[in-house]
Backbone and ligand atoms as CSV (ligand in chain L), in Angstrom:
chain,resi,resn,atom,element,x,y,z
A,1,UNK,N,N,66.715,62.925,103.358
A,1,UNK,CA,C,67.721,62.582,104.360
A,1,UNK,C,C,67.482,61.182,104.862
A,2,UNK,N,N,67.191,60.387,103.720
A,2,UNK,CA,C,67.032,58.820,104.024
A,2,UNK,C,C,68.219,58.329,105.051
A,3,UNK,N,N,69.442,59.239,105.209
A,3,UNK,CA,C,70.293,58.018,105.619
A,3,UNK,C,C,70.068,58.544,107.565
A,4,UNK,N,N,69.544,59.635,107.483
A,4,UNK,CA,C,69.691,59.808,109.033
A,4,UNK,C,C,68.553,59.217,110.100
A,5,UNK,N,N,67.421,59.110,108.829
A,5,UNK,CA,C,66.316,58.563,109.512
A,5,UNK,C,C,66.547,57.181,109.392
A,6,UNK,N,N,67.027,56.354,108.820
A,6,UNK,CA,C,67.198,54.573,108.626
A,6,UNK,C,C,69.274,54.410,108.725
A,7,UNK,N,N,69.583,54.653,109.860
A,7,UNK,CA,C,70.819,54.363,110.192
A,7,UNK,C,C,71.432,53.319,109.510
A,8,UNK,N,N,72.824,53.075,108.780
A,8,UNK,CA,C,72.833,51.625,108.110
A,8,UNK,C,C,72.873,50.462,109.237
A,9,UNK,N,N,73.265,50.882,110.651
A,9,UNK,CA,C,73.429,49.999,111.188
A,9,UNK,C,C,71.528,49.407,111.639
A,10,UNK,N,N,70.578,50.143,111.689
A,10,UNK,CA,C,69.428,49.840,111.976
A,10,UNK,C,C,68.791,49.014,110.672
A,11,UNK,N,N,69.334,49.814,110.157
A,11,UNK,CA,C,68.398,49.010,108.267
A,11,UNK,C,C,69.488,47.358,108.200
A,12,UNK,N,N,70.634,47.380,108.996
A,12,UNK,CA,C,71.467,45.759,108.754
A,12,UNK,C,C,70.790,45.072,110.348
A,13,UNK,N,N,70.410,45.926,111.223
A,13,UNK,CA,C,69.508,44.625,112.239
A,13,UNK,C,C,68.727,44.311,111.397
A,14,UNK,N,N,67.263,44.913,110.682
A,14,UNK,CA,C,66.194,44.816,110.345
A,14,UNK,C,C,66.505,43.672,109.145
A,15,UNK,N,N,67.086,43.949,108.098
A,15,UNK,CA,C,67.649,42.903,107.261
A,15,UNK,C,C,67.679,41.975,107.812
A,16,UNK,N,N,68.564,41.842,108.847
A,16,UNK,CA,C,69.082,41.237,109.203
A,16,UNK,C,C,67.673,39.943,110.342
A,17,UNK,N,N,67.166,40.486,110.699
A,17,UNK,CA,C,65.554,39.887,111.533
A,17,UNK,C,C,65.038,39.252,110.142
A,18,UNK,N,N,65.098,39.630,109.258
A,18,UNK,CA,C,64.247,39.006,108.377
A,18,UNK,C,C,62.409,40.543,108.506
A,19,UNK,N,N,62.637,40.849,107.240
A,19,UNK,CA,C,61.331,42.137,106.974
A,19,UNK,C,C,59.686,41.165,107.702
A,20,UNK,N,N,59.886,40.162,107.335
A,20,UNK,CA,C,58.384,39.721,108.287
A,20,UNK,C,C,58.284,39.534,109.236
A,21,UNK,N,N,59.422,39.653,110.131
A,21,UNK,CA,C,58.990,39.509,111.014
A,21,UNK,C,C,59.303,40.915,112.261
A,22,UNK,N,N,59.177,41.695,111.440
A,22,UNK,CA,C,59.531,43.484,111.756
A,22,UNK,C,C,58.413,43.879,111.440
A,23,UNK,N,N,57.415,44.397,112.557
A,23,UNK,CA,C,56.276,44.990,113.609
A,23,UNK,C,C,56.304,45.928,112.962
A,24,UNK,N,N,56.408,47.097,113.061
A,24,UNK,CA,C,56.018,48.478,112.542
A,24,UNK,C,C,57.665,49.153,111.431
A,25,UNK,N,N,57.131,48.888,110.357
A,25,UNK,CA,C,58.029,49.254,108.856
A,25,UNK,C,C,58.988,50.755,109.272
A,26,UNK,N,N,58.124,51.382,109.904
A,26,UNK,CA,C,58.623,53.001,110.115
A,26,UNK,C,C,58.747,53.157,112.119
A,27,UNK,N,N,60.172,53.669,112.334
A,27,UNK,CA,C,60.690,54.261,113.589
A,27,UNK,C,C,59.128,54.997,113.776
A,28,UNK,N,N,59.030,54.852,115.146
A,28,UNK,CA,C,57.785,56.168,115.530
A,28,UNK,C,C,58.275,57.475,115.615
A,29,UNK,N,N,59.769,57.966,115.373
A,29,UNK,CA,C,60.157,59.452,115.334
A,29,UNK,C,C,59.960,59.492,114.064
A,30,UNK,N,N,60.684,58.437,113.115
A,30,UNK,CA,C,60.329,58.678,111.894
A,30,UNK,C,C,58.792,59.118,111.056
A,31,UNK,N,N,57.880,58.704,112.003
A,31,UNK,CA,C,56.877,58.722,111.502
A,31,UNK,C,C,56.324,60.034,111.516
A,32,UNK,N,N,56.633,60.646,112.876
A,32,UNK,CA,C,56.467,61.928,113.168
A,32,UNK,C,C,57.155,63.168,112.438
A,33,UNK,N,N,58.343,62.816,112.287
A,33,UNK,CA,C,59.262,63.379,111.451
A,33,UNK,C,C,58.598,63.776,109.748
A,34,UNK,N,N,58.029,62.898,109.673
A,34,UNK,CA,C,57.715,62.369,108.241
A,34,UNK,C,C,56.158,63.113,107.966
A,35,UNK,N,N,55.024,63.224,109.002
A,35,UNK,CA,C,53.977,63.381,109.269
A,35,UNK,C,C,53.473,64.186,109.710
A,36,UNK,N,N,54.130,64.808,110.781
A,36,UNK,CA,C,53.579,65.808,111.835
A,36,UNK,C,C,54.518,67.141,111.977
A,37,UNK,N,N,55.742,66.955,112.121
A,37,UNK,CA,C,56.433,67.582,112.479
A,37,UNK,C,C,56.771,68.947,111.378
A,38,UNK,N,N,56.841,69.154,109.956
A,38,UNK,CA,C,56.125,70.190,109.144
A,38,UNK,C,C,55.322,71.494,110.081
A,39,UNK,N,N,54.388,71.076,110.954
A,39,UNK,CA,C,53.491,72.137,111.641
A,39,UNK,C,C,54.290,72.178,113.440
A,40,UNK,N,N,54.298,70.862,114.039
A,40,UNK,CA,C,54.135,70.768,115.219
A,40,UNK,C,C,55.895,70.697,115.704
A,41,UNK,N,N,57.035,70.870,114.580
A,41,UNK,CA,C,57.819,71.083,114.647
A,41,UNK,C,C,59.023,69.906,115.526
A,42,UNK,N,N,60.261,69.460,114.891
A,42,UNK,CA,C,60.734,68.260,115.130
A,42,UNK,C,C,60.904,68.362,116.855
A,43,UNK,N,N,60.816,69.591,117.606
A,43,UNK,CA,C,60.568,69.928,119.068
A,43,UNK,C,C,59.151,69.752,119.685
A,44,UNK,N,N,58.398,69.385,118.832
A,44,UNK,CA,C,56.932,69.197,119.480
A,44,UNK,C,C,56.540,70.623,120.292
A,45,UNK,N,N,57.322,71.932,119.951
A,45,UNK,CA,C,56.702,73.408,120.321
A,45,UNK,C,C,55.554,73.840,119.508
A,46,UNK,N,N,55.732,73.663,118.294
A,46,UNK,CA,C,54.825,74.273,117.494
A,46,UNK,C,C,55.246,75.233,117.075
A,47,UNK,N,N,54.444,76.000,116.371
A,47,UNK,CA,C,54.384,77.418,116.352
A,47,UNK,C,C,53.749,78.535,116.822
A,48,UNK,N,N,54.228,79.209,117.528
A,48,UNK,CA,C,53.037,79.905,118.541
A,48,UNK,C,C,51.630,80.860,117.246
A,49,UNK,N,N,50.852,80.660,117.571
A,49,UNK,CA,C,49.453,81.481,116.583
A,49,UNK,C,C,49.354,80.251,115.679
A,50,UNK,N,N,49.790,79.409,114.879
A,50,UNK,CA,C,49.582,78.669,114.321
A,50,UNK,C,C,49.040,77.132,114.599
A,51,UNK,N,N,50.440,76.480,114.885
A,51,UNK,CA,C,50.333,75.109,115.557
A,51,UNK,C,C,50.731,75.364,116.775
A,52,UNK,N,N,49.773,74.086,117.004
A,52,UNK,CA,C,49.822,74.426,118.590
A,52,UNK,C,C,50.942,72.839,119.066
A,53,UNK,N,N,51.481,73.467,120.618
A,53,UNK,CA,C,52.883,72.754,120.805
A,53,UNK,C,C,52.348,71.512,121.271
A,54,UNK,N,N,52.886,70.424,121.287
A,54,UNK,CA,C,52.610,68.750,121.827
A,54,UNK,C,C,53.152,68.585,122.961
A,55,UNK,N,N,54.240,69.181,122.579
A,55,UNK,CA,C,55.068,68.767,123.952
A,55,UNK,C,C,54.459,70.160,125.574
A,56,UNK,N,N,53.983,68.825,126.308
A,56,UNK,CA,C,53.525,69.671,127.510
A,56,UNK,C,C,52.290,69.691,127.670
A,57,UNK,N,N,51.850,69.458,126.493
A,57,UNK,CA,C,50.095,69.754,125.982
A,57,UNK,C,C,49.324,68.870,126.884
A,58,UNK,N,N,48.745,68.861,127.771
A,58,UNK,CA,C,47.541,68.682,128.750
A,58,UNK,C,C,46.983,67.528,127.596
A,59,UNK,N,N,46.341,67.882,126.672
A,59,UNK,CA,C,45.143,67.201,125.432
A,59,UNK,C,C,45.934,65.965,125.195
A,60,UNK,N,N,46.975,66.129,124.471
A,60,UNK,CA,C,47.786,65.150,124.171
A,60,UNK,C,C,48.226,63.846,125.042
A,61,UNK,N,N,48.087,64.228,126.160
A,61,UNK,CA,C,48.445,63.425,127.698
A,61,UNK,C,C,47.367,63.309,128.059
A,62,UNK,N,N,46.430,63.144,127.334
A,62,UNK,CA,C,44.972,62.812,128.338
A,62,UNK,C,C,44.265,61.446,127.396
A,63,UNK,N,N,42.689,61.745,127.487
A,63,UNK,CA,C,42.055,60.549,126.807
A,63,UNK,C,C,42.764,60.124,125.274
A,64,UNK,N,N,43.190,58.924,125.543
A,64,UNK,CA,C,43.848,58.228,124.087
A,64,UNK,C,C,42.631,58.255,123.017
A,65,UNK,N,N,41.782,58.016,123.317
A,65,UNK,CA,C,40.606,57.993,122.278
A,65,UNK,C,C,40.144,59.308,121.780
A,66,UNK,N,N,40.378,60.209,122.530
A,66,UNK,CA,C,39.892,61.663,122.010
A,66,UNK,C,C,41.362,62.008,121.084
A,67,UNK,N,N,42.406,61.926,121.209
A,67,UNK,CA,C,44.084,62.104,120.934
A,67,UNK,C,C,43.572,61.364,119.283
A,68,UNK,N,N,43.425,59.854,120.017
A,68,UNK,CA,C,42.897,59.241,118.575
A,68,UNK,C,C,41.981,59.975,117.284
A,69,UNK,N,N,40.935,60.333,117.870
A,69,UNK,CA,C,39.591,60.791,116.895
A,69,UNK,C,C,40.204,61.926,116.309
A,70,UNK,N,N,40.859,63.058,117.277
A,70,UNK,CA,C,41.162,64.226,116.316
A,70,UNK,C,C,42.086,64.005,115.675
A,71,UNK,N,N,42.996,63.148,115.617
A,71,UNK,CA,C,44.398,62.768,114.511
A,71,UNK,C,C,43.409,62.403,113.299
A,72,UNK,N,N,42.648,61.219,113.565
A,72,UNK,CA,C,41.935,60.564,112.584
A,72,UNK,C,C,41.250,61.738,111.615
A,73,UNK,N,N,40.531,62.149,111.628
A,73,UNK,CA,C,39.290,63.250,111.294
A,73,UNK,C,C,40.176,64.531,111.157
A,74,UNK,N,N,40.880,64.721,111.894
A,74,UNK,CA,C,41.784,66.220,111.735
A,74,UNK,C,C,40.797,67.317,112.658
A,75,UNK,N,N,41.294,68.799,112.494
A,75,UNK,CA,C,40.661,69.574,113.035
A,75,UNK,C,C,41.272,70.952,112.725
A,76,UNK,N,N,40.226,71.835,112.618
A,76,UNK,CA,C,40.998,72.980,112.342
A,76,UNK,C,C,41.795,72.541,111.063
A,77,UNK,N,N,42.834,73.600,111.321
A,77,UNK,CA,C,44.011,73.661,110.303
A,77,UNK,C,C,44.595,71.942,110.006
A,78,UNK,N,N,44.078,70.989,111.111
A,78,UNK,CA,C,45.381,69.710,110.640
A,78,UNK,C,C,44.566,68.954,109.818
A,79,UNK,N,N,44.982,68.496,108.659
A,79,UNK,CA,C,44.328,67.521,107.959
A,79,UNK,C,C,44.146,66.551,108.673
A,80,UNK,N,N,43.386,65.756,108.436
A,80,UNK,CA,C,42.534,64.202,108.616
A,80,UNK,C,C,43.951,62.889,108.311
A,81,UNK,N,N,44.169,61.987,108.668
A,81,UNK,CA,C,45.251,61.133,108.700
A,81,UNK,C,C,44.326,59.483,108.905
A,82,UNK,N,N,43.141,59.920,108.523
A,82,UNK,CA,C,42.802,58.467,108.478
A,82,UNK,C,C,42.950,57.456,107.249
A,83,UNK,N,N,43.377,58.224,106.274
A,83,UNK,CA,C,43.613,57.549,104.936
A,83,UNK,C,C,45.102,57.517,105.141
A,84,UNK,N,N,45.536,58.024,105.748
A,84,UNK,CA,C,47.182,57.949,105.437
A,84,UNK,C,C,48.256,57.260,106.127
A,85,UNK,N,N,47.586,57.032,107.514
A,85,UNK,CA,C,48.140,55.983,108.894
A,85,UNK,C,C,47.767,54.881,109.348
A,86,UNK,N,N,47.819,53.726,109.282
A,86,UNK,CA,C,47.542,52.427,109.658
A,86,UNK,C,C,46.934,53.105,111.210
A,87,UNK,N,N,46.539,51.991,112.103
A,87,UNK,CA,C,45.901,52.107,113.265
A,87,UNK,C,C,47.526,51.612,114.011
A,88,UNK,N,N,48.580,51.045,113.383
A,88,UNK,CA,C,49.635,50.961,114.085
A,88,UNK,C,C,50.320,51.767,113.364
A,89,UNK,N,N,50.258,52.486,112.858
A,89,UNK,CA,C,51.413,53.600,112.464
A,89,UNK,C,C,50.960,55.197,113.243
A,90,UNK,N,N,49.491,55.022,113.809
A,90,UNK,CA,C,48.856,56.088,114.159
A,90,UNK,C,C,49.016,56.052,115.592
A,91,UNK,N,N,48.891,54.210,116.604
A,91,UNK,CA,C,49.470,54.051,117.705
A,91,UNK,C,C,50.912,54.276,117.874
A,92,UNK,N,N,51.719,54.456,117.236
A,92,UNK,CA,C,53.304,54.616,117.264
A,92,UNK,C,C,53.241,55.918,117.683
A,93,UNK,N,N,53.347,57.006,116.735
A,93,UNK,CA,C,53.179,58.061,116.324
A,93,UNK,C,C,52.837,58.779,117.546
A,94,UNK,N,N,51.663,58.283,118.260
A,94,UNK,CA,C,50.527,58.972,118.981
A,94,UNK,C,C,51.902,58.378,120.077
A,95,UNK,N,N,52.093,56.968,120.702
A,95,UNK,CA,C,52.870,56.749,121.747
A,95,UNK,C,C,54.382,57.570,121.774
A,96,UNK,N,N,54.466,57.971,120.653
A,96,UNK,CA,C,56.017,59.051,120.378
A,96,UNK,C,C,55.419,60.155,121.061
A,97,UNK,N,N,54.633,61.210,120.696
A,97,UNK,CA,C,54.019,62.296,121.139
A,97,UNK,C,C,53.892,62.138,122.446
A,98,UNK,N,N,53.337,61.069,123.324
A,98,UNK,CA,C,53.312,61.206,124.489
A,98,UNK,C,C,54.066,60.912,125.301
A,99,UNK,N,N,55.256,60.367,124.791
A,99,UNK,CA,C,56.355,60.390,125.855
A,99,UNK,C,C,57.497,61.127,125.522
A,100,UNK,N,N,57.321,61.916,124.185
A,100,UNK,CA,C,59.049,62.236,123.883
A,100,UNK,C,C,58.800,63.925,124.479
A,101,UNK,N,N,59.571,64.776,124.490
A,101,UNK,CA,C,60.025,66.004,124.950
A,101,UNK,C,C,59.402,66.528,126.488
A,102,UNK,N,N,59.498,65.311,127.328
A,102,UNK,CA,C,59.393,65.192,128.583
A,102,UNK,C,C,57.967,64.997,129.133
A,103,UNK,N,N,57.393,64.853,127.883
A,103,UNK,CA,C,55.936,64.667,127.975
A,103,UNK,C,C,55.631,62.799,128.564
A,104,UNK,N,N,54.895,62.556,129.338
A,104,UNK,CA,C,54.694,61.382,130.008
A,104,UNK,C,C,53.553,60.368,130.020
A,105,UNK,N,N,53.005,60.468,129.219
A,105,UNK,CA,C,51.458,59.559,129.016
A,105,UNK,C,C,51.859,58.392,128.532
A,106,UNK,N,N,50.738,57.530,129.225
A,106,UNK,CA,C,51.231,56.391,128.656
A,106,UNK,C,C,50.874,55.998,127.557
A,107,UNK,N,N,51.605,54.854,126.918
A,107,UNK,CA,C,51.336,54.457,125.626
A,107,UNK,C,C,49.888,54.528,124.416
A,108,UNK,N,N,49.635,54.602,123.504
A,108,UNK,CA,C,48.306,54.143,122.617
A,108,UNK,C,C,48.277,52.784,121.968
A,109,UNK,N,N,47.533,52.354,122.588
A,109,UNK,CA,C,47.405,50.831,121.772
A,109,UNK,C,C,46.815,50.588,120.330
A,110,UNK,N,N,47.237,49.850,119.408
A,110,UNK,CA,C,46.687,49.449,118.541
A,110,UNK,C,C,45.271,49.077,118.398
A,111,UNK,N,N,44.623,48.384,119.528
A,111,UNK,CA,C,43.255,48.188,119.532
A,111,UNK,C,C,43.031,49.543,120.173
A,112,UNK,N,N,43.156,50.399,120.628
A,112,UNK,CA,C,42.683,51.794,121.392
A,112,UNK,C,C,42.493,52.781,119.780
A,113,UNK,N,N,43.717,52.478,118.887
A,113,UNK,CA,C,43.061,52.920,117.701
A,113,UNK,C,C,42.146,52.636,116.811
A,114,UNK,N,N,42.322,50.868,116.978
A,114,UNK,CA,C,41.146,50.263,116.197
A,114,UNK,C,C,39.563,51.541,116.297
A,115,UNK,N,N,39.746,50.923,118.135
A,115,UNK,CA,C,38.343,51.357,118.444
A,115,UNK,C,C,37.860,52.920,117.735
A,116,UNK,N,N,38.998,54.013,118.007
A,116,UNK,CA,C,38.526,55.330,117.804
A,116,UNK,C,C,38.495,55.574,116.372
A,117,UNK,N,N,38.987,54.691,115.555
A,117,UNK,CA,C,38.731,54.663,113.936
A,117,UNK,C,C,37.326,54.206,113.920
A,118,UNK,N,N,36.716,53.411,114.670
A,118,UNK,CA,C,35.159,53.396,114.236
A,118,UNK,C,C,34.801,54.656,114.753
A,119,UNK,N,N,34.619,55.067,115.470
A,119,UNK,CA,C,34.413,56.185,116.478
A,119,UNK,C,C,34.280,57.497,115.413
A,120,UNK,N,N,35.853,57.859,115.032
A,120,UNK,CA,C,36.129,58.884,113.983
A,120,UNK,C,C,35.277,58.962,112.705
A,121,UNK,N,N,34.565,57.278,112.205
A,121,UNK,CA,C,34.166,57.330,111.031
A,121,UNK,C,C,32.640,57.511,111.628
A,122,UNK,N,N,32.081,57.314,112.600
A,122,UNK,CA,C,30.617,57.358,112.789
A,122,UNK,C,C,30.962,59.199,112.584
A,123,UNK,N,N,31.456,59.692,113.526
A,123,UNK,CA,C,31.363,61.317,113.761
A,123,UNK,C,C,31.516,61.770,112.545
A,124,UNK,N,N,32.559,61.928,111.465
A,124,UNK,CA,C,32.887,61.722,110.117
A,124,UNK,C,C,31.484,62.082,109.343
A,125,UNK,N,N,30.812,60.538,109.438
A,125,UNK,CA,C,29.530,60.796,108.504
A,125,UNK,C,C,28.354,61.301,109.114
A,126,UNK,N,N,28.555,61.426,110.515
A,126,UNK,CA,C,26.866,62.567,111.081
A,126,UNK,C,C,27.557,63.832,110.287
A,127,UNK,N,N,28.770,64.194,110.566
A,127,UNK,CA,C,28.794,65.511,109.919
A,127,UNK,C,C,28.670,65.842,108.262
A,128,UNK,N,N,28.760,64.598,107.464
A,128,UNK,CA,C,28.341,64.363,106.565
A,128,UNK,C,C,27.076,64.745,106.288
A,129,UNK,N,N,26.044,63.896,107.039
A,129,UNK,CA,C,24.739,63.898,106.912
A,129,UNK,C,C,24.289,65.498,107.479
A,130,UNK,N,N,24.836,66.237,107.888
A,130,UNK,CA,C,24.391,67.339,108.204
A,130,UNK,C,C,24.251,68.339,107.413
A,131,UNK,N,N,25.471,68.021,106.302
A,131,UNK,CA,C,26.071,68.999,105.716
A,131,UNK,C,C,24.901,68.731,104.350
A,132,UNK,N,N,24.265,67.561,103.977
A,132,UNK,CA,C,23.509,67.422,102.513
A,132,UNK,C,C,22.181,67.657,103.217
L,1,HEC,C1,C,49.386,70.965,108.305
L,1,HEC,C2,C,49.781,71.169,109.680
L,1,HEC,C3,C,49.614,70.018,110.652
L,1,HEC,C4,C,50.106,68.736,110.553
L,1,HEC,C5,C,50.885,68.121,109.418
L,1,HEC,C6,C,49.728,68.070,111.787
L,1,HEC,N1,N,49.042,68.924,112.589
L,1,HEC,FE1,FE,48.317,68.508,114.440
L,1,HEC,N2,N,47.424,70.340,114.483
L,1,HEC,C7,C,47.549,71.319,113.537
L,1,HEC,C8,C,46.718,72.455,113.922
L,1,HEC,C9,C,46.571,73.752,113.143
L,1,HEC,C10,C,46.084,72.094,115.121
L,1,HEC,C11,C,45.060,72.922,115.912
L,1,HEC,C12,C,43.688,72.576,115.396
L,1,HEC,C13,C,42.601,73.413,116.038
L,1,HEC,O1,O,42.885,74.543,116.418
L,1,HEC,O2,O,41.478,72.919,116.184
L,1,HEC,C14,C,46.567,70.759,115.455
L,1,HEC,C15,C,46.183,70.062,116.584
L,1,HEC,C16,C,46.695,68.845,116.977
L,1,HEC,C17,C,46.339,68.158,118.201
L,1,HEC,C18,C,45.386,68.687,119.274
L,1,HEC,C19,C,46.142,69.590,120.195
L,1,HEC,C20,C,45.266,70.260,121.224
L,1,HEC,O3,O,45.825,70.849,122.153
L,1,HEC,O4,O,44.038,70.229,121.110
L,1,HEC,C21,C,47.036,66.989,118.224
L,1,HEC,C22,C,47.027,65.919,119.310
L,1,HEC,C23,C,47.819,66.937,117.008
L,1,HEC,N3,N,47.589,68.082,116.281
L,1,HEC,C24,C,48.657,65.915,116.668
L,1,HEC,C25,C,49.231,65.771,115.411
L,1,HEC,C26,C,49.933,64.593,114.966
L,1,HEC,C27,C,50.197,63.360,115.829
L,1,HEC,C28,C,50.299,64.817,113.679
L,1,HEC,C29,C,50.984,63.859,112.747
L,1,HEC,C30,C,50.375,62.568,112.561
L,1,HEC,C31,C,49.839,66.154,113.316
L,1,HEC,N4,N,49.191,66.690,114.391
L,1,HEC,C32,C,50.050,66.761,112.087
L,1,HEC,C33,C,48.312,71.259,112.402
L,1,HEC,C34,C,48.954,70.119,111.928
């Protein structure tokens, strides 16, 4: 459903700016849409016993760096997204989650992900080293 997620009139601004000088390639719904929403559902409810809901979620609205580490690394049931999300496709994403379905936190910064990508990869390999 390429055409609902990249509107023609959004894909003729972007053209239209010139592609270099356009910040983040992917909408942050899109990203979610694209990424998350499979489990956590395009309502950010979830599924009750399964995934758990975003929207409303206490965790999600709290420390950006903890929000950060478990996206990165995964948990439980969610896969790991550190191979698969830029640190600005992961700040988008993460700043969508916290403000869309009446949910109110403020933004995630790009350097707030930088940081918890080192963070994610130290924790990452202690559990590594535990495991050999
Ligand atoms: C394959 C299904 C799946 C996908 C895809 C997925 N998640 Fe999750 N997510 C889960 C599950 C299952 C949990 C609960 C993990 C646990 O119980 O420890 C979870 C937990 C979370 C939590 C912690 C919630 C809490 O209350 O502790 C956050 C935040 C989160 N997901 C965000 C995301 C974001 C953002 C994306 C997309 C980039 C995403 N998830 C993609 C399945 C998924």
């Amino acid at each position: 459903m390429i055409s609902l997620r990249f509107p023609a009139v959004l894909l003729a601004a972007a053209l239209a700016v010139g592609a270099s000088t356009v910040q983040a390639a992917t909408p942050p719904q899109a990203l979610f849409m694209d990424n998350c929403s499979a489990c956590h559902q395009p309502t950010g409810k979830g599924v009750t016993g399964a995934f758990p809901a975003l929207a409303g979620n206490p965790f999600v609205q709290g420390d950006p760096a903890l929000v950060s580490v478990t996206v990165l690394n995964g948990r439980g049931g969610m896969p790991a997204f550190k191979d698969d999300l830029t640190d600005a496709d992961l700040a988008a994403v993460l700043t969508y989650v916290r403000s869309a379905w009446g949910n109110k936190a403020k933004p995630v910064t790009v350097a707030q992900v930088r940081a918890a990508r080192v963070k994610a990869n130290a924790m990452a390999k202690a559990r590594g080293l535990q495991i050999h």
